[in-house]
C-alpha positions as protocol buffer text, in pm:
chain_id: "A"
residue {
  index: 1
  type: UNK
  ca { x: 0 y: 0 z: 0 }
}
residue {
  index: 2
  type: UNK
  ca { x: 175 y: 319 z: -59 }
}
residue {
  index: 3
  type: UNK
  ca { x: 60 y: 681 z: 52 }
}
residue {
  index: 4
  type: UNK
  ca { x: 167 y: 859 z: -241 }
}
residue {
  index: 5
  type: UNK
  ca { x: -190 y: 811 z: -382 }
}
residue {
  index: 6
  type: UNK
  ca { x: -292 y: 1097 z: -633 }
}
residue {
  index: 7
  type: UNK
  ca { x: -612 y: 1122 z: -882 }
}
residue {
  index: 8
  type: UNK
  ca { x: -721 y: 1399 z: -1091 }
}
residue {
  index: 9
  type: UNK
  ca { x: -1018 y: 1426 z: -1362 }
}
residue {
  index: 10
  type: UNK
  ca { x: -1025 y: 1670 z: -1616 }
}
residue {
  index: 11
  type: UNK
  ca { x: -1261 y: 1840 z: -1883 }
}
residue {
  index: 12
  type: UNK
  ca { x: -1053 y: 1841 z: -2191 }
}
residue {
  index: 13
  type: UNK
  ca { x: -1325 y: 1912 z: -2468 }
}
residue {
  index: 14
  type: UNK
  ca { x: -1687 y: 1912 z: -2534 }
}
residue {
  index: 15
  type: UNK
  ca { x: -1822 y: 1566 z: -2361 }
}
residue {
  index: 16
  type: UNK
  ca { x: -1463 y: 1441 z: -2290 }
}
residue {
  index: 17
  type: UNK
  ca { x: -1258 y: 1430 z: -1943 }
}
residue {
  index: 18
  type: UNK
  ca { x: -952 y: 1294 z: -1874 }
}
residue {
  index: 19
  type: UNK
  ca { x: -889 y: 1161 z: -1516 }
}
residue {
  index: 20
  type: UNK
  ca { x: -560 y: 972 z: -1389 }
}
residue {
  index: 21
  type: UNK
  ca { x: -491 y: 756 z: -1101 }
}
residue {
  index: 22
  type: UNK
  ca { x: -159 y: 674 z: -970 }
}
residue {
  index: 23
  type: UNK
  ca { x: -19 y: 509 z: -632 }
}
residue {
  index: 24
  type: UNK
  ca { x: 387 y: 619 z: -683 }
}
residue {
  index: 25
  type: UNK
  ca { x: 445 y: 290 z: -836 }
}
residue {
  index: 26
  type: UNK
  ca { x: 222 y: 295 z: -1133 }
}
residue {
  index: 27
  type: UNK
  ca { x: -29 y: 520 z: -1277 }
}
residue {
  index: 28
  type: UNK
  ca { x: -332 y: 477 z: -1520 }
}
residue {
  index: 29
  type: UNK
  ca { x: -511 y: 737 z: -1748 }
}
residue {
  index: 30
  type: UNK
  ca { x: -791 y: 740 z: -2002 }
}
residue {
  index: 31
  type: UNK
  ca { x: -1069 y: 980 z: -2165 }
}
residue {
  index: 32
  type: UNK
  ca { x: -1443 y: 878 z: -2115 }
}
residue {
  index: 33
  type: UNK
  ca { x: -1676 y: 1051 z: -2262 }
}
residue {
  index: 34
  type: UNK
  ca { x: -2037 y: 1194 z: -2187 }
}
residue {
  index: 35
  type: UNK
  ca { x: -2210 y: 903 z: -2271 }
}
residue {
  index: 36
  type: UNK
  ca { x: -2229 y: 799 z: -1930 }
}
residue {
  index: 37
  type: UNK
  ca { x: -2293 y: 1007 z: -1624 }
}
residue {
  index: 38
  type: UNK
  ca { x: -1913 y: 935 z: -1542 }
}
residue {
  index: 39
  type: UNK
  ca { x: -1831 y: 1173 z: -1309 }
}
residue {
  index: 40
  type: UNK
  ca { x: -2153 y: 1124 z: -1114 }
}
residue {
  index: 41
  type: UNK
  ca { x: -2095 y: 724 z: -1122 }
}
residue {
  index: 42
  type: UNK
  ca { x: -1753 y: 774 z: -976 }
}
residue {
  index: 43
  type: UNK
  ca { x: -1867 y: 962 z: -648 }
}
residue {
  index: 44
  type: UNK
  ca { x: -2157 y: 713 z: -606 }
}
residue {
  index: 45
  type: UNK
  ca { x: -1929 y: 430 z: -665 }
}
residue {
  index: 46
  type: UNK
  ca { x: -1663 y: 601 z: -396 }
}
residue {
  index: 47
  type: UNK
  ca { x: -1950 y: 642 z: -158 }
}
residue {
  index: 48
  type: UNK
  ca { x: -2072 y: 292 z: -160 }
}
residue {
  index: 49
  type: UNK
  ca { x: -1787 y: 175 z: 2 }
}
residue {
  index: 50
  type: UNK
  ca { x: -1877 y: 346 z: 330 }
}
residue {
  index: 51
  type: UNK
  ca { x: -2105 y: 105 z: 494 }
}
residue {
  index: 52
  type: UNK
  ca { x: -2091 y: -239 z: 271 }
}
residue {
  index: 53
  type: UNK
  ca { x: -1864 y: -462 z: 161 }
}
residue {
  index: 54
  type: UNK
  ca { x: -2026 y: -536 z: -187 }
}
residue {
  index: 55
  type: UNK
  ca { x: -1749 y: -486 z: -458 }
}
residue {
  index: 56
  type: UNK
  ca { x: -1854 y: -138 z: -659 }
}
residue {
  index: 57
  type: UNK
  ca { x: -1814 y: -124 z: -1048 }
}
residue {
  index: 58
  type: UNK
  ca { x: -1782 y: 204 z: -1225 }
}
residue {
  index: 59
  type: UNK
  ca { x: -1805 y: 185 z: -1608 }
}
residue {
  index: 60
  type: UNK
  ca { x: -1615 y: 475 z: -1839 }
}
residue {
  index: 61
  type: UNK
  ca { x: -1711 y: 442 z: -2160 }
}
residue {
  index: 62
  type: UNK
  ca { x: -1444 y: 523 z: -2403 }
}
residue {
  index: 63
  type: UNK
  ca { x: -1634 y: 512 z: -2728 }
}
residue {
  index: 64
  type: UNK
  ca { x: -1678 y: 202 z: -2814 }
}
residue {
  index: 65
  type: UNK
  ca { x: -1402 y: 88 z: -2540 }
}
residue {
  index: 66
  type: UNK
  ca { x: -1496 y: 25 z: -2180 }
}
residue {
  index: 67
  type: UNK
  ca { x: -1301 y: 97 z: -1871 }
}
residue {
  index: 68
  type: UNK
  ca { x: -1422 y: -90 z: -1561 }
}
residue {
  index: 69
  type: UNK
  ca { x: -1308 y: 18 z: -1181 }
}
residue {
  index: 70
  type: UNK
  ca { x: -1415 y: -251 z: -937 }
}
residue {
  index: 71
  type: UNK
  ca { x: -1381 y: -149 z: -590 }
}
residue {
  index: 72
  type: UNK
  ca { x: -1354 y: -363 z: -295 }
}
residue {
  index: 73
  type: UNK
  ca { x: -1333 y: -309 z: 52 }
}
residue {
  index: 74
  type: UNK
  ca { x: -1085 y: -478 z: 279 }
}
residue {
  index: 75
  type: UNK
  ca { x: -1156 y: -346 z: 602 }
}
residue {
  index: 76
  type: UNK
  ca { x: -1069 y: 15 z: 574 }
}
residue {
  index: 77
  type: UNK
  ca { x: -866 y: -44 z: 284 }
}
residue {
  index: 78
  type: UNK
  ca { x: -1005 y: -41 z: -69 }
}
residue {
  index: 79
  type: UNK
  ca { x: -850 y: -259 z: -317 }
}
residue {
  index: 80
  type: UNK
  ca { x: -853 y: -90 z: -712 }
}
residue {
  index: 81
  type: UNK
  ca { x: -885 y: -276 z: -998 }
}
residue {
  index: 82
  type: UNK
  ca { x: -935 y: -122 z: -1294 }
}
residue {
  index: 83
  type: UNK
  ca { x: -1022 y: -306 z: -1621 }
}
residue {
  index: 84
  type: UNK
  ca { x: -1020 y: -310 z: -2037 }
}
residue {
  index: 85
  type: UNK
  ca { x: -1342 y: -420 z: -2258 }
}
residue {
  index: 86
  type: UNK
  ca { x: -1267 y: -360 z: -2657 }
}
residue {
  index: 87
  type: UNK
  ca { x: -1635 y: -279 z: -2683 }
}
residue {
  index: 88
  type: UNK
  ca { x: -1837 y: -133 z: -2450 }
}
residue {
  index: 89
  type: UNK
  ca { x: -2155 y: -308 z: -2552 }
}
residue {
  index: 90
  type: UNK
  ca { x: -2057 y: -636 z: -2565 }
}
residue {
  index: 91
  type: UNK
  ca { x: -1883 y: -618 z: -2235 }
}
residue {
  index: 92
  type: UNK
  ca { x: -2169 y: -517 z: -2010 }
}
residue {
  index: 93
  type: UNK
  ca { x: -2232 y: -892 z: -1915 }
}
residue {
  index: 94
  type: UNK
  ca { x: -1882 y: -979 z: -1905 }
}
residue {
  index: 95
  type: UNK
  ca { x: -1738 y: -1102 z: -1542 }
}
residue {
  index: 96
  type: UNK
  ca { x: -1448 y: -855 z: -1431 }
}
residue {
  index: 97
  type: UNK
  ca { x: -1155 y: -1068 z: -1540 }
}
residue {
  index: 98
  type: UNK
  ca { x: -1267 y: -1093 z: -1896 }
}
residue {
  index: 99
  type: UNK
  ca { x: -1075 y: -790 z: -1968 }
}
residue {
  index: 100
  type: UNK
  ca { x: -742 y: -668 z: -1923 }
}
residue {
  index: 101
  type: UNK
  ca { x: -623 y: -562 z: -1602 }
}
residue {
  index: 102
  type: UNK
  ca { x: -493 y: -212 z: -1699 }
}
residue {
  index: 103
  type: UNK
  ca { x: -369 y: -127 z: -1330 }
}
residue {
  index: 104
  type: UNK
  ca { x: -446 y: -215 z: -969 }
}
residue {
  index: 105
  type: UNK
  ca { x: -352 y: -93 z: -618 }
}
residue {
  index: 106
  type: UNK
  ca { x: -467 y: -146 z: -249 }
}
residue {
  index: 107
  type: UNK
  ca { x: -536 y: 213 z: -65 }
}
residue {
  index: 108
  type: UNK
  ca { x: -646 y: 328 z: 210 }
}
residue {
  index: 109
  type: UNK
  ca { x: -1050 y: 430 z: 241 }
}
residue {
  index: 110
  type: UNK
  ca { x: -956 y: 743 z: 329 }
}
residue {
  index: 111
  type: UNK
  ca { x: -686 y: 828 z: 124 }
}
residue {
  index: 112
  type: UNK
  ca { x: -943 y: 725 z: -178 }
}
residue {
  index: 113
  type: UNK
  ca { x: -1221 y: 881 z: -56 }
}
residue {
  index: 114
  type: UNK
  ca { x: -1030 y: 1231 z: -10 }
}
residue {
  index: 115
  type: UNK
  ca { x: -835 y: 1215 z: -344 }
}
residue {
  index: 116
  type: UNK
  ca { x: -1106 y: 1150 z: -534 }
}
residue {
  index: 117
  type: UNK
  ca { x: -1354 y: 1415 z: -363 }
}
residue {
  index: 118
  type: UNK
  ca { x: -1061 y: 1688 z: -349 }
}
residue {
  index: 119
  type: UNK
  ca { x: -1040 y: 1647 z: -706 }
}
residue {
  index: 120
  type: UNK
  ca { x: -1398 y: 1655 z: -789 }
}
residue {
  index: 121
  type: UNK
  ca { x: -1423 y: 2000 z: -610 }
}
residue {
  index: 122
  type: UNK
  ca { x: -1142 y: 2130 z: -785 }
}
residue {
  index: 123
  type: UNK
  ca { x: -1352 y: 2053 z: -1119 }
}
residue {
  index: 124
  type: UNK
  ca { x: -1617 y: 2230 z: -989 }
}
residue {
  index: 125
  type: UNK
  ca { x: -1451 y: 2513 z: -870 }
}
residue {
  index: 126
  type: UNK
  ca { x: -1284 y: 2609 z: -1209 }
}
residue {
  index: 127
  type: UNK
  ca { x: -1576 y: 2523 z: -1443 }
}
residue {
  index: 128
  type: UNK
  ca { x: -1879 y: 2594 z: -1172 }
}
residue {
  index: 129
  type: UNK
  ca { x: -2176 y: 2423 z: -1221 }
}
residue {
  index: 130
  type: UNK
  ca { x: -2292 y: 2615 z: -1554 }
}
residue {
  index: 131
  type: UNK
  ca { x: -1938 y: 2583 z: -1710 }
}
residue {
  index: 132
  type: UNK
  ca { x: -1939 y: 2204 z: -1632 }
}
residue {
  index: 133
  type: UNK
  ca { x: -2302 y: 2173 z: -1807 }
}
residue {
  index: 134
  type: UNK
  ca { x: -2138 y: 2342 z: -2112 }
}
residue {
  index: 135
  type: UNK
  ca { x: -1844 y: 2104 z: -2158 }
}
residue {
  index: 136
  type: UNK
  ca { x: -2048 y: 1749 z: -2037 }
}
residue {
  index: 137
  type: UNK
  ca { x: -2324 y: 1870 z: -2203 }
}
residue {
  index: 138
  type: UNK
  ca { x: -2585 y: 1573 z: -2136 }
}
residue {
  index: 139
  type: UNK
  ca { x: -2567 y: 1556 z: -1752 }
}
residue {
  index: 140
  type: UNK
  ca { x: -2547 y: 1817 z: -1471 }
}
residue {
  index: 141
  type: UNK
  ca { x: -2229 y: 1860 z: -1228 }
}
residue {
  index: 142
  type: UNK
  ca { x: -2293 y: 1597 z: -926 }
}
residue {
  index: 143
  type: UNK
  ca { x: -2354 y: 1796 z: -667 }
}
residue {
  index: 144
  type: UNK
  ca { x: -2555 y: 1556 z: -459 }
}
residue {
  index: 145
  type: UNK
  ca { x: -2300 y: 1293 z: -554 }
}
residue {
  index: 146
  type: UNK
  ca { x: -2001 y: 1520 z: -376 }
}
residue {
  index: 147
  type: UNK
  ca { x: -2170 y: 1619 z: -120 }
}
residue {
  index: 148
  type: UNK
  ca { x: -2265 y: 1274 z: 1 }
}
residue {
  index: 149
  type: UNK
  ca { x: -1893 y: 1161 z: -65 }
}
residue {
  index: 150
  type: UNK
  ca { x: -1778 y: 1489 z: 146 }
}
residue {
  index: 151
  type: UNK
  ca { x: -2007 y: 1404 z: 402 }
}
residue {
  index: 152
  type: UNK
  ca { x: -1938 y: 994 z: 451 }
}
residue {
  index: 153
  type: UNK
  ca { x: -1598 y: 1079 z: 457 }
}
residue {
  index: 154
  type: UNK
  ca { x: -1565 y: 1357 z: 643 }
}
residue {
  index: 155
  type: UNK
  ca { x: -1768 y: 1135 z: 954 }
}
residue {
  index: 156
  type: UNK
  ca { x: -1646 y: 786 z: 839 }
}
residue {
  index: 157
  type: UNK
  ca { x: -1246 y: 818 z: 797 }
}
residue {
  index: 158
  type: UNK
  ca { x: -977 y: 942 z: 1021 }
}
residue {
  index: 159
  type: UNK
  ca { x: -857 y: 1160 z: 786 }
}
residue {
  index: 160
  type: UNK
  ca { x: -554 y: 1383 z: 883 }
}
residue {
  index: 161
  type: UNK
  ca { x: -516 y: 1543 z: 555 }
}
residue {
  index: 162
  type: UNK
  ca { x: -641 y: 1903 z: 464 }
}
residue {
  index: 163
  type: UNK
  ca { x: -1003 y: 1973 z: 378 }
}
residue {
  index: 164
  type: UNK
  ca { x: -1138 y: 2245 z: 159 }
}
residue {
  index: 165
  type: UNK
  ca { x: -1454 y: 2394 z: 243 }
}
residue {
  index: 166
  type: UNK
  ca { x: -1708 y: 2297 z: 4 }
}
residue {
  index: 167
  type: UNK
  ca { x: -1709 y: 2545 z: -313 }
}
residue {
  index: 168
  type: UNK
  ca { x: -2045 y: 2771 z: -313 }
}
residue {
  index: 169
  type: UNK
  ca { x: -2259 y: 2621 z: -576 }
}
């Protein structure tokens, strides 16, 4: 487990983000695109781990490619596993290890859970939630989504890290 954990998600174009993961020993990037509620599906996948231990999968679809995170707790670890499909819609059935494992790494819940929501907010605060409608285009910024995510980890992890107050919607 290593504690150089870092994620960041971008909007690079009209419908298009880029995010990248990476745990000091390895990284992994890609683009989805709009056609899913990706963003959205990432908090709510985050979230889910506070509270069950049912494995969370988080589809990016790449058009036609599919990148799959699967998410698994481990106590207050989260193992990260994050997958290939050629084609999006002929993976949707497919069991997890059908497709390439692209990159993996076991974290800490909290170090996950703050990554990913610090980045989200960043998002937010340089697009705002009208700029981040004009670049996704098809789906609204997740506020909800965050805010939950902010909120289970804010009372469910020992965090020792910074916080950022919440960005005024």
């Amino acid at each position: 487990m290593s504690g150089d954990l870092q994620f960041s998600w971008s909007l690079t174009g009209a419908g298009w983000a880029t995010y990248r993961i990476a745990d000091g020993e390895s990284e992994q990037k890609c683009s989805p695109s709009y056609c899913t509620d990706a963003l959205a599906d990432l908090l709510r996948g985050v979230a889910g781990l506070y509270g069950t231990d049912a494995a969370r999968r988080i589809s990016f679809d790449l058009e036609p490619a599919e990148v799959r995170w699967v998410l698994s707790s481990r106590g207050t670890d989260v193992e990260i596993g994050v997958y290939a499909f050629p084609d999006m819609s002929a993976s949707f059935d497919l069991p997890d290890d059908d497709g390439e494992l692209l990159w993996s790494s076991l974290q800490a819940r909290s170090a996950f859970g703050h990554v990913v929501m610090e980045a989200v907010q960043g998002v937010l605060r340089l697009h705002g939630e009208d700029g981040y409608r004009k670049k996704w285009m098809l789906h609204p910024f997740p506020v909800h989504e965050l805010g939950e995510l902010r909120r289970l980890h804010l009372t469910g992890d020992a965090c020792d890290l910074p916080h950022d107050l919440p960005p005024s919607g």
